[in-house]
C-alpha positions, -999 to +999 in steps of 0.1 A: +221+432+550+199+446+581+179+407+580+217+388+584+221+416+613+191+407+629+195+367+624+232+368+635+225+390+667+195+376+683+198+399+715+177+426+698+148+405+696+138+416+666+135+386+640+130+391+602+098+378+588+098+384+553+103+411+526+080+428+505+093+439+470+075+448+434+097+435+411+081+403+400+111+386+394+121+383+434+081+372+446+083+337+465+124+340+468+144+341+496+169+369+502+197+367+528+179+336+540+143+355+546+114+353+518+096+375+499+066+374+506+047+397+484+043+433+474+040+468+487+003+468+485+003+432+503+018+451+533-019+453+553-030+414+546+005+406+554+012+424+585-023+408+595-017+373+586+021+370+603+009+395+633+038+419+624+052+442+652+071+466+631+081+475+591+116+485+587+121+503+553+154+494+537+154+512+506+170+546+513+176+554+478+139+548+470+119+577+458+097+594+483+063+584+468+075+550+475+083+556+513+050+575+516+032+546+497+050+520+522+038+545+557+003+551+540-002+515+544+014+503+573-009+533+590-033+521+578-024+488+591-019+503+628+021+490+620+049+513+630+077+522+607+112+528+609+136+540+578+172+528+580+192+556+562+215+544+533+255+544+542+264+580+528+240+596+549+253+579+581+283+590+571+281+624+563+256+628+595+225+638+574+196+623+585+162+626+568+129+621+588+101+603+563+078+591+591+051+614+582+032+594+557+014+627+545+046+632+526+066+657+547+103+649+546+129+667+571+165+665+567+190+674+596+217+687+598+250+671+608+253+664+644+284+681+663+284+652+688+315+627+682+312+591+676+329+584+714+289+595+726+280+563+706+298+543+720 
């Protein structure tokens, strides 16, 4: 879903170059029109080979070893992160901050600001 966003609205600049994924069964596919192009522990060769600018994790109900395994190599990869949080926590306002790839995870609380400040 966030690759189709970022193919069909070009003005963010920011262009899909692959996935990563463990599951065997979706290596060398494509998904949403982007390919797979290896796994989690491929990130650093990866990110070096296709001179990636960013990761952007898209697994928000992935466990946190998983997130921390993702950060722990994209530091070590000199790559930022970003999380994108699933739907019900967008919804419900709970954001939770996994950018520390030591494993500390913060959740906020709601926000009282309205959705006109978004706007």
């Amino acid at each position: 879903m966030i690759a189709r966003e970022m193919l069909r609205h070009n003005e963010t600049g920011m262009i899909p170059l692959g996935y990563v994924d463990d599951d065997v069964k979706k290596q060398h596919q494509r998904i949403a029109g982007v390919n797979v192009l290896g796994t989690i522990e491929d990130i650093p060769a990866i990110a070096d080979s296709m001179k990636i600018d960013e990761i952007i994790i898209t697994m928000p109900s992935e466990t946190g070893n998983t997130i921390r395994r993702i950060l722990n190599l994209a530091n070590k990869a000199k790559i930022p992160c970003r999380t994108i949080p699933g739907l019900y926590d967008i919804a419900s306002g709970v954001v939770i901050d996994r950018s520390d790839p030591k494993g500390g995870s913060r959740r906020s609380a709601p926000s009282r600001t309205g959705p006109a400040q978004y706007g």
